[in-house]
ROSE-4610 file (N, C-alpha, C; in Angstrom, 1 decimal, always signed):
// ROSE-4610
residu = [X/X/X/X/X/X/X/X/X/X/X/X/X/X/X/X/X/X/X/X/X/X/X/X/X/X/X/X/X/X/X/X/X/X/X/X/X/X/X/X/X/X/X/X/X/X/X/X/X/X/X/X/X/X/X/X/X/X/X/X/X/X/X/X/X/X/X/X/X/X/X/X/X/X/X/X/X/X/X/X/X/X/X/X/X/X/X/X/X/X/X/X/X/X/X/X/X/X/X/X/X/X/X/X/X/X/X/X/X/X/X/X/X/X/X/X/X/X/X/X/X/X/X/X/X/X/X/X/X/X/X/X/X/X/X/X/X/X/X/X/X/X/X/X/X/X/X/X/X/X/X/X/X/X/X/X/X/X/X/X/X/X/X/X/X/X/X/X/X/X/X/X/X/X/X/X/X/X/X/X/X/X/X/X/X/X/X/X/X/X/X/X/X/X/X/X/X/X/X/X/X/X/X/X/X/X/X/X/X/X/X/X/X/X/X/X/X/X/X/X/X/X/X/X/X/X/X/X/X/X/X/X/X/X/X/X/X/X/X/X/X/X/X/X/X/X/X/X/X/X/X/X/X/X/X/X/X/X/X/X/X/X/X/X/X/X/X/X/X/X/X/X/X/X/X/X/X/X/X/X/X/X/X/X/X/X/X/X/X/X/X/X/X/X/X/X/X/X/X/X/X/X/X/X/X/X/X/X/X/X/X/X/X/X/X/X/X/X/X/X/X/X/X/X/X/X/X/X/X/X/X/X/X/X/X/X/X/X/X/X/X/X/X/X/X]
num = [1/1/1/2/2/2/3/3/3/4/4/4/5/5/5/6/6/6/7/7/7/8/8/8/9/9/9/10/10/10/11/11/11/12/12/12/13/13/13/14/14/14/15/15/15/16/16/16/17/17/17/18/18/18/19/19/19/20/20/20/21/21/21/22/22/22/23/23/23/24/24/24/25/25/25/26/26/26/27/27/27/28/28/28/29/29/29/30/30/30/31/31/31/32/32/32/33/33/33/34/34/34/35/35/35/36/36/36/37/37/37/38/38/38/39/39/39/40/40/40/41/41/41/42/42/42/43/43/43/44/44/44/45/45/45/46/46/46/47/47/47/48/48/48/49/49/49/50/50/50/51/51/51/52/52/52/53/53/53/54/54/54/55/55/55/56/56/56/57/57/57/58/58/58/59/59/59/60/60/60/61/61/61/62/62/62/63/63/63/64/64/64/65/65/65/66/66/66/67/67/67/68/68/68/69/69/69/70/70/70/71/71/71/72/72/72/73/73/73/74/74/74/75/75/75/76/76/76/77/77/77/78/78/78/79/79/79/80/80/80/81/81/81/82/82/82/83/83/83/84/84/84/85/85/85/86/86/86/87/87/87/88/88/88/89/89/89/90/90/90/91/91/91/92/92/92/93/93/93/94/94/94/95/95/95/96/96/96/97/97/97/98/98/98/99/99/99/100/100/100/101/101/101/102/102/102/103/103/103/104/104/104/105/105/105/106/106/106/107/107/107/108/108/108/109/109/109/110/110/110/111/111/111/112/112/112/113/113/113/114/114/114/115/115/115]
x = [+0.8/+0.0/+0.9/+0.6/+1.4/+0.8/+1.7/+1.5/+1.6/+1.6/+1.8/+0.5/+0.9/+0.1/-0.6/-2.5/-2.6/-3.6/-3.9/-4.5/-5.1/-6.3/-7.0/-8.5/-9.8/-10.7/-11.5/-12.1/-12.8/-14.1/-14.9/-16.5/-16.9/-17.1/-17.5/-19.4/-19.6/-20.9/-22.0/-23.0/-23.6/-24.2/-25.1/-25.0/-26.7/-26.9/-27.7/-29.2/-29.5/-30.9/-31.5/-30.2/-30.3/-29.9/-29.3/-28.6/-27.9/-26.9/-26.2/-24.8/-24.4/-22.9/-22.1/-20.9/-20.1/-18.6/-18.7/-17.2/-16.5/-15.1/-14.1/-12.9/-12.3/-11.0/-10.3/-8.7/-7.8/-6.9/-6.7/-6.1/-5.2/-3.6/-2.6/-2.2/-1.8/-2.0/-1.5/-0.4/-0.3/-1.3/-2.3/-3.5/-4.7/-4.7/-5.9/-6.4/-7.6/-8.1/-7.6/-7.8/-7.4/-9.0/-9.9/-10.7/-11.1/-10.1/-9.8/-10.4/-10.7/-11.8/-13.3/-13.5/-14.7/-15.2/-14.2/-14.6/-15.1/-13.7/-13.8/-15.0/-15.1/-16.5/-17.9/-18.0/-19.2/-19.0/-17.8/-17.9/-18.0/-17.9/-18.0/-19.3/-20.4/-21.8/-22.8/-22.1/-22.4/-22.9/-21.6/-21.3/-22.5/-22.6/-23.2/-24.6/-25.3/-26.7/-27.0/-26.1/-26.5/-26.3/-24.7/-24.7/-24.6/-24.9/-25.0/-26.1/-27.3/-28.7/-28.8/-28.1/-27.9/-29.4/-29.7/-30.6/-30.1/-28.6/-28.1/-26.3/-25.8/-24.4/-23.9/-23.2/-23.2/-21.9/-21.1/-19.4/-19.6/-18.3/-18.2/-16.7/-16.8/-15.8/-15.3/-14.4/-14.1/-14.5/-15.3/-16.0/-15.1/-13.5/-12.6/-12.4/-12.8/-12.2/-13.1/-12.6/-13.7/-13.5/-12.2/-12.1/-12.6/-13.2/-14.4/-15.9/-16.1/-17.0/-17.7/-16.9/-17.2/-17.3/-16.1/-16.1/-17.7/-18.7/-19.3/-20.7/-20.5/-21.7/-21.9/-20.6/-20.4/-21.1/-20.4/-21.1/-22.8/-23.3/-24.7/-25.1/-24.3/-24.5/-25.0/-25.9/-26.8/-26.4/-25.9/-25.3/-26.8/-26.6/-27.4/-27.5/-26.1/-26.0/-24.5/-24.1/-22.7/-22.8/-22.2/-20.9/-20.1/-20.1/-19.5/-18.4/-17.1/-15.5/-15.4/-15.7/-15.6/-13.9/-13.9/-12.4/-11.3/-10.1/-9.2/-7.9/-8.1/-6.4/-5.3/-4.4/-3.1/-3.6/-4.1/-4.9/-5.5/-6.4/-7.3/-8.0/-9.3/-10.7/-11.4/-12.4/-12.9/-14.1/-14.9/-16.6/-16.2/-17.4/-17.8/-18.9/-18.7/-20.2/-20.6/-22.0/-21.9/-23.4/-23.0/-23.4/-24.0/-25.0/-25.6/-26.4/-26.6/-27.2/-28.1/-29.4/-30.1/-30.3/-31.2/-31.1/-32.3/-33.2/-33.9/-33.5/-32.4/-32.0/-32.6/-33.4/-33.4/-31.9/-31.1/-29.9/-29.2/-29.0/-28.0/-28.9/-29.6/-30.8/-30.0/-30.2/-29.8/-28.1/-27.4/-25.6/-25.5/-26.2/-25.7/-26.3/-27.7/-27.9/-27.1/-25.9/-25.5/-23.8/-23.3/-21.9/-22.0]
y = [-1.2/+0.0/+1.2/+2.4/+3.2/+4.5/+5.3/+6.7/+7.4/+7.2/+9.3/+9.8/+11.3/+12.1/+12.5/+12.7/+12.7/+14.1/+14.9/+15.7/+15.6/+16.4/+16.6/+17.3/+16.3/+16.7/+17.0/+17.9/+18.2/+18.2/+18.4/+18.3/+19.2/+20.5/+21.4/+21.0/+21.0/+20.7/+22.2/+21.9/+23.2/+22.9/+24.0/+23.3/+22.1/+21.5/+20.3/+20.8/+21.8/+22.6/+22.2/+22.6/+22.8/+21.4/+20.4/+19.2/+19.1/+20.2/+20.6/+20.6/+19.8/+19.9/+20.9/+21.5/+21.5/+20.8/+20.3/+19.6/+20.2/+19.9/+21.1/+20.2/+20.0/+19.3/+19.6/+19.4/+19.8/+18.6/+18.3/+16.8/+17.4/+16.8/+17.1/+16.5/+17.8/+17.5/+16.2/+15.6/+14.3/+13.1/+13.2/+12.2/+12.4/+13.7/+14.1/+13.1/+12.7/+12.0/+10.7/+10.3/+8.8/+8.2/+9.1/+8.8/+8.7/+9.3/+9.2/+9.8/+11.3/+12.1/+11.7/+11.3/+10.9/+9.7/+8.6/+7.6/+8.1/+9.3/+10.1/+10.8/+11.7/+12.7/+11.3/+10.5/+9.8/+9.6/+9.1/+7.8/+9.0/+10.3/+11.3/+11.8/+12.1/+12.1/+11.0/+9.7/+9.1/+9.0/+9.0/+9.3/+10.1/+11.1/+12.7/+12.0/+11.5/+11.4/+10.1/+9.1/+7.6/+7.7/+8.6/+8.4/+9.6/+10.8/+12.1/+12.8/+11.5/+12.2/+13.5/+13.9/+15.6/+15.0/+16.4/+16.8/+17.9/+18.0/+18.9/+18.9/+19.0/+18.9/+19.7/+20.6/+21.3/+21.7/+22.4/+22.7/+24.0/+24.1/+25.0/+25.3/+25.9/+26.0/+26.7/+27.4/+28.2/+27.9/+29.2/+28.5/+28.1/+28.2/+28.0/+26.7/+26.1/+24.7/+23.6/+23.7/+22.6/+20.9/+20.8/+19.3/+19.1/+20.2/+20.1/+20.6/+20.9/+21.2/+19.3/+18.8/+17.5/+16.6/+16.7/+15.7/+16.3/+17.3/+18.0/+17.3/+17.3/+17.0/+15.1/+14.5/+13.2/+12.2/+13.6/+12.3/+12.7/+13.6/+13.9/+15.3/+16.4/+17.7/+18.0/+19.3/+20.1/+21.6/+22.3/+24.0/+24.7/+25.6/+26.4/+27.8/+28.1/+29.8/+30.1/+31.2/+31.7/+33.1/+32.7/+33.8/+34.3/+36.2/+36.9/+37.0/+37.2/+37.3/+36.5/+35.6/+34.6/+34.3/+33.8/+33.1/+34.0/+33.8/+34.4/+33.6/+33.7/+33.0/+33.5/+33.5/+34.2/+35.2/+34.3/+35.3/+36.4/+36.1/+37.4/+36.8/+37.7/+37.1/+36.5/+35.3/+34.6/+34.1/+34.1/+34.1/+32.1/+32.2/+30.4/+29.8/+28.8/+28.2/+27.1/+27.5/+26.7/+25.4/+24.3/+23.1/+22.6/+22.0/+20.9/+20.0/+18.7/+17.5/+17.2/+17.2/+16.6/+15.5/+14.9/+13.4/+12.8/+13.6/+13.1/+13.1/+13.8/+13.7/+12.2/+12.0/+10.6/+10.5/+11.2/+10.9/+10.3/+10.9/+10.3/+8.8/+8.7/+7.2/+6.3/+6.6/+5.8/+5.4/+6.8/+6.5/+5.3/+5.8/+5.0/+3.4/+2.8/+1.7/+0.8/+1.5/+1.3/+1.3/+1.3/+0.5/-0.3]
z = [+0.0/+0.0/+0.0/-1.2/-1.1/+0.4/+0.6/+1.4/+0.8/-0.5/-1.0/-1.4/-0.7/-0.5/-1.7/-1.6/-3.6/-3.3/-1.6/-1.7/-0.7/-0.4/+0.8/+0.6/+1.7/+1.7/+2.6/+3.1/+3.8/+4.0/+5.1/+5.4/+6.5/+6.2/+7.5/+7.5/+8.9/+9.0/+9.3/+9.4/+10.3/+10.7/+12.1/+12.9/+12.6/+13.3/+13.5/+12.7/+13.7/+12.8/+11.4/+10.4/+9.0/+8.4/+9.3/+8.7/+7.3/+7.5/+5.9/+6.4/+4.9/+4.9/+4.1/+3.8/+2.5/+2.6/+1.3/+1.1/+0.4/+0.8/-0.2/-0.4/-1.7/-1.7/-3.1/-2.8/-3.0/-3.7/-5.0/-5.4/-6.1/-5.2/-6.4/-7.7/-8.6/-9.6/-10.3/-10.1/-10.5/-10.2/-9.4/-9.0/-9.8/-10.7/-11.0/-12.4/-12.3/-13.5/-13.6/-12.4/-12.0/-10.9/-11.0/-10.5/-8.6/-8.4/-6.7/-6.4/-6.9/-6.1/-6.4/-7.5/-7.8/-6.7/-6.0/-5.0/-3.9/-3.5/-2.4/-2.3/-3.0/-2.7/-2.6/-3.6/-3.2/-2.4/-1.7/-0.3/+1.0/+0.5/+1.8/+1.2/+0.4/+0.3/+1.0/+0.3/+0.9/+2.5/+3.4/+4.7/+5.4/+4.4/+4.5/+4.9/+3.7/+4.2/+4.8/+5.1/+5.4/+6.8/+7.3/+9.1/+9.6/+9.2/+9.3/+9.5/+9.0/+8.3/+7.9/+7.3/+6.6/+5.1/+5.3/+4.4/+2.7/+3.3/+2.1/+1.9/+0.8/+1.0/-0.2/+0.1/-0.7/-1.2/-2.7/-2.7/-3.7/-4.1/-4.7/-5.8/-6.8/-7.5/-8.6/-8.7/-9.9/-10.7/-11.6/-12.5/-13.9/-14.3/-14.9/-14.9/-13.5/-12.8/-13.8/-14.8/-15.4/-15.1/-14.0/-13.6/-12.3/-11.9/-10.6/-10.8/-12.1/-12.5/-13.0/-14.1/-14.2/-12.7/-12.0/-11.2/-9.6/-10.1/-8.9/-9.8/-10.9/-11.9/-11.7/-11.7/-11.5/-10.9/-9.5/-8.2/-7.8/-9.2/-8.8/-8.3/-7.8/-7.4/-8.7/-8.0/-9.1/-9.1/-10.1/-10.2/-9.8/-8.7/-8.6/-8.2/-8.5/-8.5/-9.0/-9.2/-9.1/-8.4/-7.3/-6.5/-7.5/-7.3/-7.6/-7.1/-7.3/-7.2/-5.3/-5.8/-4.3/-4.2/-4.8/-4.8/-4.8/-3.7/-4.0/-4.8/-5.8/-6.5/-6.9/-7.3/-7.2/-9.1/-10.0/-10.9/-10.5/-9.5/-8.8/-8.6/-8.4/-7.7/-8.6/-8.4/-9.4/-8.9/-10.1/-9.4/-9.2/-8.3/-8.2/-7.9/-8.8/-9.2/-7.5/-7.4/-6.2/-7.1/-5.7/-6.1/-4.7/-5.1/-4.0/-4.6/-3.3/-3.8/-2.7/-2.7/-1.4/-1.6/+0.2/+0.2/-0.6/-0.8/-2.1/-3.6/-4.0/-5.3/-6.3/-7.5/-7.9/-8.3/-8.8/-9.7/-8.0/-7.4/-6.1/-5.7/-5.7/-5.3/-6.5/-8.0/-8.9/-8.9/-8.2/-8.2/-7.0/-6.3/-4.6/-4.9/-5.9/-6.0/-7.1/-7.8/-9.1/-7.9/-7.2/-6.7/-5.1]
């Protein structure tokens, strides 16, 4: 089993009330399009509404980023707004597209009975 590092992801929650997550992650670029984030984010959606009981999970992404654009569309997230100069990047500020998937989604029902 290898240890090298391929990136990092996260899950901030809020509080209990709203039962809403967002995920945020970071895959270095030699890992990219090898499918790891694609496992990852389901297997942490997953998580999200199976032992979390969250009602919402939600991310976000430059809207440039078209390999988090595919991989947000993948695991079933739905686009539903863009943030104006959200992002700070070393380019400058950059609007971003935000995404979420609730626990009713049929597309997430169809991904989660199909592995």
């Amino acid at each position: 089993m290898s240890k090298n590092f391929i990136g990092l992801f996260g899950f901030k929650l809020s509080h209990n009330k709203y039962r809403r997550g967002e995920v945020w992650y970071k895959i270095h670029i030699a890992h990219w399009n090898k499918g790891y984030a694609t496992e990852v984010l389901a297997a942490i959606i997953d998580f999200g509404f199976e032992k979390l009981n969250l009602h919402r999970i939600e991310a976000g992404c430059a809207v440039n980023n078209v390999g988090s654009i595919r991989l947000l569309e993948k695991v079933g997230m739905k686009r539903e707004g863009r943030g104006r100069k959200v992002l700070p990047l070393k380019s400058g500020w950059s609007d971003n597209y935000e995404y979420a998937i609730l626990e009713t989604d049929e597309q997430r029902e169809m991904q989660h009975e199909s592995r």
